[in-house]
C-alpha positions as CSV (number, residue, x, y, z in Angstrom):
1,X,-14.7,-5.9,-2.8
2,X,-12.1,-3.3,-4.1
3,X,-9.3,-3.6,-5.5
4,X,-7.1,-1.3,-2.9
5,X,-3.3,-0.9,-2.7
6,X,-0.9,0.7,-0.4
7,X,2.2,2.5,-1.2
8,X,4.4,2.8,2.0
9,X,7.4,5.3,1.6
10,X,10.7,3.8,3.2
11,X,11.4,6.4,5.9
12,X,11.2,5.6,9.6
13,X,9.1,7.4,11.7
14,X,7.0,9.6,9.2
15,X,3.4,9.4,10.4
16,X,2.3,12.3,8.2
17,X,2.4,13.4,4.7
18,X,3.9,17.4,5.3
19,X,7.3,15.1,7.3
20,X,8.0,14.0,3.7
21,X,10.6,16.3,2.1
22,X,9.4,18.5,-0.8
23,X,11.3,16.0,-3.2
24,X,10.0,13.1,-1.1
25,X,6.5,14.1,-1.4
26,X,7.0,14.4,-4.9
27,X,8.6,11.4,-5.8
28,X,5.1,9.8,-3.9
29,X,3.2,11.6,-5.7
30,X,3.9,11.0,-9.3
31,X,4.6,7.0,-8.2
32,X,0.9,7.3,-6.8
33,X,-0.1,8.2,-10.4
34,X,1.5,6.0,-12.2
35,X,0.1,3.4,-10.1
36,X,-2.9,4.4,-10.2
37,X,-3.0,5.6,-14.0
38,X,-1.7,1.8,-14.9
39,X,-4.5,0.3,-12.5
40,X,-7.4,2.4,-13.9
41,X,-6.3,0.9,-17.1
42,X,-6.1,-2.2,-16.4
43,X,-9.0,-2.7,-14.7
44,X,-11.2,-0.1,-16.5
45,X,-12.3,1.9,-12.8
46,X,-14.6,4.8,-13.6
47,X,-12.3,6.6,-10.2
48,X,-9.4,5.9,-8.8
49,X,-9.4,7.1,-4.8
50,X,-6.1,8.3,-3.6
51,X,-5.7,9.0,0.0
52,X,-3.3,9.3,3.2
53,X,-5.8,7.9,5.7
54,X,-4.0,6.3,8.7
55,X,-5.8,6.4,11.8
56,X,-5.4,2.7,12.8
57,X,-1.9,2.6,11.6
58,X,0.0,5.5,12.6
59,X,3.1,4.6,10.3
60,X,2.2,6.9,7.2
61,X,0.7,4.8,3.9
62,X,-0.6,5.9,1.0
63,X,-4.1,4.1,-0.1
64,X,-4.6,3.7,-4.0
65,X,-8.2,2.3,-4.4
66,X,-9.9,1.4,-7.7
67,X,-13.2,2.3,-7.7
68,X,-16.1,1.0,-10.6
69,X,-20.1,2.2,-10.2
70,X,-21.6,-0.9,-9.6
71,X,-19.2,-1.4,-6.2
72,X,-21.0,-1.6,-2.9
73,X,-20.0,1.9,-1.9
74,X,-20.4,4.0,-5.0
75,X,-20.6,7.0,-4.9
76,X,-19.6,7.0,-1.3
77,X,-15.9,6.0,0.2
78,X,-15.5,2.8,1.0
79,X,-14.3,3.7,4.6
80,X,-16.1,1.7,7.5
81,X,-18.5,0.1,4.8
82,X,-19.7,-3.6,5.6
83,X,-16.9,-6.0,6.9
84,X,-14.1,-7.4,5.9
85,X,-13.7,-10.1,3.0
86,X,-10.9,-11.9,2.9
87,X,-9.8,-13.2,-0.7
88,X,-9.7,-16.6,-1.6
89,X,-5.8,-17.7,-1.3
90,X,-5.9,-18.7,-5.0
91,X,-7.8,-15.6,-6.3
92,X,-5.3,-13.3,-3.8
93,X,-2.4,-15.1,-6.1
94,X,-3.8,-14.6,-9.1
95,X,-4.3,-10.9,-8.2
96,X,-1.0,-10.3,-6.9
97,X,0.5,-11.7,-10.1
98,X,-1.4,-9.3,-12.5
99,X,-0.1,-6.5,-10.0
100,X,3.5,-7.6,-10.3
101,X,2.9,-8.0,-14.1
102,X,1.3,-4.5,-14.0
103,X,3.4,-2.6,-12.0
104,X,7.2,-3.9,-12.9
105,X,8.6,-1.1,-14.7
106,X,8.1,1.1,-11.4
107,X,8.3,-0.6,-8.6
108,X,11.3,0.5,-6.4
């Protein structure tokens, strides 16, 4: 239903965004913009959500969400909407691929 990445800083035991060190949390930030400048791009999203949500999973993730005005949820977050829908295996490959495609130049 949305097209919704995660960006998971490698450092053990941070559960919360202030644990990240000024230069940490800044690194995230501006490679949470690039992401999500390159995916509102590519996929024309009238918003792009950006959020540190992690009740569920404690282990501290970043959520990068592409939002358009005809999705389910507009103009509400998509947060507890509906259930789950699990991508078809091939569609899921063909999306990963454009990601990877996407996103090279700053992956780390």
């Amino acid at each position: 239903r949305y097209l919704w990445l995660l960006v998971i800083p490698r450092i053990a035991g941070i559960t919360e965004l202030y644990e990240l060190s000024a230069d940490a949390r800044h690194d995230l930030t501006e490679h949470a913009s690039k992401i999500a400048e390159i995916v509102q791009a590519k996929t024309s999203a009238d918003k792009m959500n950006i959020a540190t949500i992690g009740n569920i999973v404690p282990q501290f993730h970043l959520h990068i969400i592409a939002r358009h005005k005809d999705d389910e949820a507009w103009p509400n977050p998509v947060w507890g909407l509906g259930q789950a829908k699990p991508y078809d295996k091939k569609l899921a490959e063909g999306i990963i691929s454009k990601l990877n495609l996407w996103l090279s130049d700053i992956r780390t």
